[in-house]
C-alpha positions in Angstrom: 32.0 18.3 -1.0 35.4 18.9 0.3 35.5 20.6 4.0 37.0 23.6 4.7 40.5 22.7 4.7 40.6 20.7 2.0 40.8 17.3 2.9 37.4 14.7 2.6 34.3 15.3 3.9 33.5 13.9 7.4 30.4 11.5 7.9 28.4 14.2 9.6 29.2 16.6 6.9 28.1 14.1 4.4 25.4 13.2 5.7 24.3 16.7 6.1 24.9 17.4 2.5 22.9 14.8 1.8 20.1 16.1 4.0 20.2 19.3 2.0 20.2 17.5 -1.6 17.9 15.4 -0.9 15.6 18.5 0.6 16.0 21.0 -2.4 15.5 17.9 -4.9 12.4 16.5 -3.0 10.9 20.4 -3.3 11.7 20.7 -7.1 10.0 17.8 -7.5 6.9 18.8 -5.3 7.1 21.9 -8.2 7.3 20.2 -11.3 3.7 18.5 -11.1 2.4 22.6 -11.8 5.2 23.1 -14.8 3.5 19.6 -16.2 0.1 21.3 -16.1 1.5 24.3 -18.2 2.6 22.6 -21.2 0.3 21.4 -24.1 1.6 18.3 -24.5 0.5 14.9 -23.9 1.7 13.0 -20.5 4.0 10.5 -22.5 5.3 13.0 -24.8 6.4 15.4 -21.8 8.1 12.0 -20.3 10.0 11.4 -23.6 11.5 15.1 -24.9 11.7 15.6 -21.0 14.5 12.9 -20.3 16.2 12.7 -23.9 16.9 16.9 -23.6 17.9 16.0 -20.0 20.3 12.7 -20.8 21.6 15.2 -23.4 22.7 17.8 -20.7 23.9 15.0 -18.6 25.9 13.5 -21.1 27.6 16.9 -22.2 28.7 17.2 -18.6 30.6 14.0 -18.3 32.3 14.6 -21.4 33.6 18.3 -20.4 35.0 16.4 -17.3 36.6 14.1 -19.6 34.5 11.0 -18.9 33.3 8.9 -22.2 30.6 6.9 -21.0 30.2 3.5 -22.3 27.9 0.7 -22.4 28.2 -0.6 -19.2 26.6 2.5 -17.9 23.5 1.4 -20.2 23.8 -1.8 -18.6 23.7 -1.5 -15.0 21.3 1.5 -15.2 18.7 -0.6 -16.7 16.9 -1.6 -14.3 16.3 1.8 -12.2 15.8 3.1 -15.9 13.1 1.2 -16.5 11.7 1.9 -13.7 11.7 5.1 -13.6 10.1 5.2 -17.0 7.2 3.6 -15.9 6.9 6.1 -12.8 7.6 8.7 -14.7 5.0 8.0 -17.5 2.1 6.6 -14.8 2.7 10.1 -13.1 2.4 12.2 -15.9 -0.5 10.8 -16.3 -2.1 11.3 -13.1 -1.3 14.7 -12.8 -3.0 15.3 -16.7 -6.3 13.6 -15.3 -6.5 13.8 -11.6 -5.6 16.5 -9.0 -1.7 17.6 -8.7 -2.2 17.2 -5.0 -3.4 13.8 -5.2 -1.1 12.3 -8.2 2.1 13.7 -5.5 0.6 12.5 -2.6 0.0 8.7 -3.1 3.1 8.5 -4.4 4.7 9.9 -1.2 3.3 7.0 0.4 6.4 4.8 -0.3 8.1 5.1 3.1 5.7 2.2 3.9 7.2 0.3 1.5 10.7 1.8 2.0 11.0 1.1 5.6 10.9 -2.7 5.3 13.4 -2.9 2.6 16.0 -0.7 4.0 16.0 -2.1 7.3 15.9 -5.8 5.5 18.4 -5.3 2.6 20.9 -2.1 3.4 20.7 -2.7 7.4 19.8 0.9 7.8 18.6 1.0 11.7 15.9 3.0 12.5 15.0 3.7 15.9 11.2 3.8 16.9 10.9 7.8 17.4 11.7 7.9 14.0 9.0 5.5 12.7 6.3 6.9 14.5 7.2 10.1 13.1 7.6 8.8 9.5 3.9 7.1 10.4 2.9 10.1 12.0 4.4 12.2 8.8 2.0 9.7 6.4 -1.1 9.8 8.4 -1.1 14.5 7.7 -0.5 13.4 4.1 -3.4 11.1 3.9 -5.9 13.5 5.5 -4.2 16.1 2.6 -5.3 13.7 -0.4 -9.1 12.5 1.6 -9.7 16.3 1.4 -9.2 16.6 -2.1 -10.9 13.8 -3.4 -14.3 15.2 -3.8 -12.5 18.2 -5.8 -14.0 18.3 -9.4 -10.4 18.3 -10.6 -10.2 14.6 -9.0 -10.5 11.6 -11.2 -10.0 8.1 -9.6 -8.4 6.5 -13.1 -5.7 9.6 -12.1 -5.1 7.8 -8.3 -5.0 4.4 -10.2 -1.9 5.5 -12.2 -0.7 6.9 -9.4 -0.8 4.7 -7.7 1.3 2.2 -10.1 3.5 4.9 -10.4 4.3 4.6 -6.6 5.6 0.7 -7.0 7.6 1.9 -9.9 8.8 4.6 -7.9 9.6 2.2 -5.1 11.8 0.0 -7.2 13.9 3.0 -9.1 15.2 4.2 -5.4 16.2 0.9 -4.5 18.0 0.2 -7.3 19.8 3.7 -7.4 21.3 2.7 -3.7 21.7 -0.6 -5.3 23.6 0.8 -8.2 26.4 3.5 -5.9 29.3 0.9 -6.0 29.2 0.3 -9.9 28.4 3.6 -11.5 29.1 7.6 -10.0 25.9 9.5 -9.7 26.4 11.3 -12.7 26.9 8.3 -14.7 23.6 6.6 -13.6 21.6 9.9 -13.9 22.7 9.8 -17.8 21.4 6.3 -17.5 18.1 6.5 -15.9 17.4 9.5 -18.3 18.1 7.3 -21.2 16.2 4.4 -20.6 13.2 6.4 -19.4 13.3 8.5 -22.9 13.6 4.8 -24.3 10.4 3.8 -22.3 8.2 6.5 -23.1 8.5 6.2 -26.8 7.1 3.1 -27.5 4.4 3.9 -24.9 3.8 7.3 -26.4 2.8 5.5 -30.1 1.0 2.4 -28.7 -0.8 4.6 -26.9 -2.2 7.0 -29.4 -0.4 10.0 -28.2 1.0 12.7 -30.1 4.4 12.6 -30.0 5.2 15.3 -32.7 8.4 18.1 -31.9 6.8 20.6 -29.6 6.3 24.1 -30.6 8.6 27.0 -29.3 6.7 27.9 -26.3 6.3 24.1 -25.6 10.1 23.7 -25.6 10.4 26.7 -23.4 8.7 24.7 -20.4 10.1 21.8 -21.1 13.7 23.5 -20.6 12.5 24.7 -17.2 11.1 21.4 -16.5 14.4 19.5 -17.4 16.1 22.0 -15.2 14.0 22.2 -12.1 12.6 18.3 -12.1 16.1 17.3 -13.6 18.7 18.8 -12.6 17.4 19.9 -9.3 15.8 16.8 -8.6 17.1 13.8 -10.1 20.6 14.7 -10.0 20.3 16.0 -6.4 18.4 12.6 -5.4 21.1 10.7 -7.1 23.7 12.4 -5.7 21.9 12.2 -2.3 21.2 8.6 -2.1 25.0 7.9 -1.6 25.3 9.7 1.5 22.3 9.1 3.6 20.2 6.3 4.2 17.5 5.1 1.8 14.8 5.1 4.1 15.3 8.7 5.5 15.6 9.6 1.4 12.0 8.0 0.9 10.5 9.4 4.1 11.4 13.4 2.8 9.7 12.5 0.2 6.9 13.6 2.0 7.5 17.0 1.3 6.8 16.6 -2.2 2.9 16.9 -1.8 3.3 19.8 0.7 5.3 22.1 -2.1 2.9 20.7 -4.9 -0.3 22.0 -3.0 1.2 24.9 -2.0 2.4 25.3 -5.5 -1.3 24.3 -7.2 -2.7 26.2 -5.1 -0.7 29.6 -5.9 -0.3 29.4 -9.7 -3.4 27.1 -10.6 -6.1 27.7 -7.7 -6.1 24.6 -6.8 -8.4 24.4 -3.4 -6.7 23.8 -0.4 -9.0 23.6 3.1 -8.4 24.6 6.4 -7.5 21.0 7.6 -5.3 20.3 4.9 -3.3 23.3 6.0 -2.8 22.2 9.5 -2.0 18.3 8.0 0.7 20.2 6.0 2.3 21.6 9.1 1.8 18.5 11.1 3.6 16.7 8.2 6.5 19.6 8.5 7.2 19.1 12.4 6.9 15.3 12.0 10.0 15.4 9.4 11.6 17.7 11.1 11.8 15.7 14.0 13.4 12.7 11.8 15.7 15.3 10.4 17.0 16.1 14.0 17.3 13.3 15.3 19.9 12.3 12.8 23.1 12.1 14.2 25.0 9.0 12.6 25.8 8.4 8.8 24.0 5.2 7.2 25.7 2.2 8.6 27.8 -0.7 6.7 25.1 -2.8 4.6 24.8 -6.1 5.2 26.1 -8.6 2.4 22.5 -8.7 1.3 22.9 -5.3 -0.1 26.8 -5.2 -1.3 26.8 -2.7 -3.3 25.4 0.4 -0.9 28.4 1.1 0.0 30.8 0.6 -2.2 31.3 4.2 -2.9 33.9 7.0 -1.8 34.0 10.7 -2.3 36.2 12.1 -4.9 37.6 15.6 -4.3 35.4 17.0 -6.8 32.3 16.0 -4.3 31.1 13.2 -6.9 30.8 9.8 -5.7 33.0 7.0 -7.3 32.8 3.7 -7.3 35.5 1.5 -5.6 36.4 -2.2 -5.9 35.1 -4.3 -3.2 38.1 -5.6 -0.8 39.5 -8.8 -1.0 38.1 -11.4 0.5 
């Protein structure tokens, strides 16, 4: 977003924008497991109306700014598409047959995963204090899932498709910092939406699920699904990813099972013990001390990773893409 007088936002200012993005679309997504609980519809179906009504929205927007999308959006959204589809339809489906805690917390996990490629393939440096928070951070979420397993909500086919959806997961983040100097965020948002509408069809059928137009009331959540997992947290995320660094997006991801136990626990009495609580807090101070500690914007990938930062910020605070210099 533009600063105060008008002229482009400085790297701390984008990088702090990008902390608060990627916060507030992080917490909508820790919310979003409950609103999937709500509707009477099957996992792959809520995947598929879900993401074609959200491309929809998405693609309405870029044409009121004036942009016609065309099929290379299609193309180099594919992959984090596809991706996403497969998280997005594993997930559902763990939070249907296992405990919403559980089904958000494996999948907040990833920083393992996370840390190793970013430092590897963006050249994102990340000092020690803030791994052994990040580790620290993981360890309060792991004694948060232990605790629920013997719940009689927990079922451990749930965790398996969770857990799948936590590689597929892995690989839609990378290729959305992947994808920054090709595509704006708005543009791969439509993208991603499409191809995981694409996805979930096919799987819906094959899988026996019944993937007939919901009713009214149906629709009704699914709106306020589209809005808070959507547009509050995909777009945020997207929107995020080009201004801070990938690993520090995958590590407050580890909010996500804090706001979905809290949540689960309000609106669907969802148990939540003693320990738990003070894992949630310890999870809280250990992010918060990552958070802090950020005083830098995301330095210059390596050629191994061209494309992270090939992006600059327009006026209108979107990201858009810019050739790469001449050589």
């Amino acid at each position: 977003m533009p600063s105060a007088t008008g002229s482009p936002p400085t790297p701390s200012q984008s990088l702090g924008s990008g902390l608060i993005g990627a916060a507030i679309a992080v917490s909508a997504w820790g919310s979003s497991g409950v609103i999937v609980k709500a509707v009477d519809l099957d996992p792959v179906a809520i995947s598929f109306y879900r993401f074609t009504v959200y491309s929809l929205a998405i693609y309405v927007v870029l044409r009121i700014r004036g942009t016609t999308p065309t099929l290379s959006v299609l193309k180099h959204s594919a992959a984090g598409g596809i991706s996403l589809g497969v998280d997005v339809v594993l997930f559902f489906t763990a939070v249907k047959t296992t405990t919403v805690v559980n089904a958000t917390t494996i999948g907040a996990l990833q920083p393992i995963i996370i840390l190793a490629i970013a430092s590897r393939f963006f050249g994102e440096r990340i000092r020690l204090r803030e791994v052994v928070a990040a580790l620290a951070a993981i360890a309060g979420v792991i004694i948060v899932v232990t605790q629920s397993s013997g719940s009689p909500e927990w079922n451990g086919a749930g965790d398996l498709a969770a857990l799948g959806a936590l590689f597929a997961w892995t690989g839609y983040l990378v290729m959305s910092k992947r994808s920054a100097g090709v595509l704006t965020s708005t543009e791969y948002t439509l993208g991603t939406g499409f191809w995981t509408a694409l996805v979930a069809l096919p799987v819906g059928f094959a899988a026996g699920q019944d993937m007939s137009l919901p009713n009214p009331r149906q629709w009704v959540v699914l709106l306020i699904l589209v809005i808070i997992g959507g547009l509050l947290g995909h777009s945020l995320m997207n929107w995020s990813l080009t201004r801070i660094p990938l690993w520090l997006v995958s590590t407050l991801s580890l909010l996500i099972p804090i706001v979905s136990s809290l949540t689960a626990w309000a609106a669907l009495g969802e148990s939540l013990t003693s320990l738990q609580l003070a894992a949630m807090g310890f999870v809280v101070i250990a992010l918060s001390v990552i958070v802090t500690s950020q005083r830098n914007p995301t330095p210059a990938p390596p050629p191994t990773a061209p494309l992270a930062s090939l992006v600059t910020d327009s006026p209108e605070g979107e990201s858009s893409p810019t050739p790469p210099p001449s050589s």
